[in-house]
N, C-alpha and C positions, 0 to 999 in steps of 0.2 A: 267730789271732796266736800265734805263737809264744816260748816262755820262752829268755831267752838262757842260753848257759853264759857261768859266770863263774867269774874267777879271781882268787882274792884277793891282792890283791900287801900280804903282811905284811912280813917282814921279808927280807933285811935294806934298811934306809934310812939314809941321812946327812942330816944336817941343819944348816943355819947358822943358829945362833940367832938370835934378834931384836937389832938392832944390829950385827950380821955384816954383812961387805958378801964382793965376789967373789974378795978376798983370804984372806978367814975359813976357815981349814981345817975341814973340815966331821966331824960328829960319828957317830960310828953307832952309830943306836938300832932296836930293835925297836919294828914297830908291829903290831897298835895300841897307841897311849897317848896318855894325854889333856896338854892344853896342859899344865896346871899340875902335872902329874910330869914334864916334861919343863924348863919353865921359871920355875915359882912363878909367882908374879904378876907376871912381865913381860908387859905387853902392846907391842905391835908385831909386826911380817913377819919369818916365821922362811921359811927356802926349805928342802923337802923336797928330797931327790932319792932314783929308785932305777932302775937297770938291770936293764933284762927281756930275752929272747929275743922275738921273735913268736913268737905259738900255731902250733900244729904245725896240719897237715890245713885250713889255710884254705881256702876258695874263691874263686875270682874278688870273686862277688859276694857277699860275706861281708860286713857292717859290722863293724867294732870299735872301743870307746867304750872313754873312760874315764869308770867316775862316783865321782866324792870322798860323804863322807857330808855328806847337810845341814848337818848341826849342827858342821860343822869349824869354819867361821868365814868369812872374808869370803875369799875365792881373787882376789887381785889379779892374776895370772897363771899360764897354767900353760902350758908346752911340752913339745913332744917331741923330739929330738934337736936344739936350737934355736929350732925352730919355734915360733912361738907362739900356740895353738889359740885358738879361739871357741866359748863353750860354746854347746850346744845352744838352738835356738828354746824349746823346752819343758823345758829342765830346764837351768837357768844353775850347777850342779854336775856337768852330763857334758859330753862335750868327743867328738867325733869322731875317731878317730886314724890314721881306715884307710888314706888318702892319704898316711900319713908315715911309714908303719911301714918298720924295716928290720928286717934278721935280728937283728941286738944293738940295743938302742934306751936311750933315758937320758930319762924321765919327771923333771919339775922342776915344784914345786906351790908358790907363794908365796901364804903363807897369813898371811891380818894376824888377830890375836885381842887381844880385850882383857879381860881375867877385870874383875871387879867383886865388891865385898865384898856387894852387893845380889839378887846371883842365883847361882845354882846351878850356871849354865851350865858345859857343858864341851867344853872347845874343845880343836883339834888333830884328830889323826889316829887317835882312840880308837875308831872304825870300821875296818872295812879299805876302802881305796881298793881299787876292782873293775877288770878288764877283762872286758869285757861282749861276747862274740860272737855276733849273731845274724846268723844264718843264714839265705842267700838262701831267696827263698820256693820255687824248685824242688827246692833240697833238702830242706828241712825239711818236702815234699809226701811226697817219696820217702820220706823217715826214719819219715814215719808212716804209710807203705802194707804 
């Protein structure tokens, strides 16, 4: 089994805070940061967004994922230029994207958190959201001969 490459999509992101709807002109912030530097103790769905390129040198059969960190919070939706993906059988924080990529793309992550005076927790995008490429198994044969 082979290790994917990844790439961390940090900054830059926009965001509509919780209580924003499609009208809300969106903010832009650097990630990582966690919920409550971002929005104090609001709880509710704040929607991410950030524009990427597709990775260079793909191959046919190349996957490419997205995976959010655990501990963001609950992912009510996330799309890719629209589209609105399914996360993965085995990991309900990654999401397949290779069927939708275009050359310029526009990643959107609704994200619902609720902070609580009773835990610690910390929520939002204080990890970096990855793009995960792995690598058909013929290549990744060659790569290590």
């Amino acid at each position: 089994m082979t290790v994917p490459h990844c790439i961390r999509l940090q900054g830059p992101w926009q965001v509509i805070p919780p209580g924003g709807d499609a009208a809300t002109m969106p903010i832009d912030i650097r990630i990582p940061a966690t919920w409550q530097s971002l929005f104090g103790d609001i709880a509710g769905t704040a929607i991410f967004q950030r524009r990427f390129n597709i990775p260079t040198q793909l191959e046919e059969q190349d996957r490419v994922l997205i995976r959010v960190p655990d501990d963001a919070g609950e992912i009510s939706r996330c799309s890719l230029n629209g589209i609105a993906l399914s996360p993965c059988e085995a990991d309900p924080q990654t999401f397949e994207i290779t069927a939708h990529l275009r050359e310029y793309n526009h990643l959107e992550i609704q994200l619902t958190f609720i902070p609580t005076d009773k835990t610690q927790e910390t929520g939002g995008l204080w990890k970096p959201v990855l793009l995960e490429i792995h690598a058909s198994t013929s290549r990744s044969q060659h790569q290590s001969t």
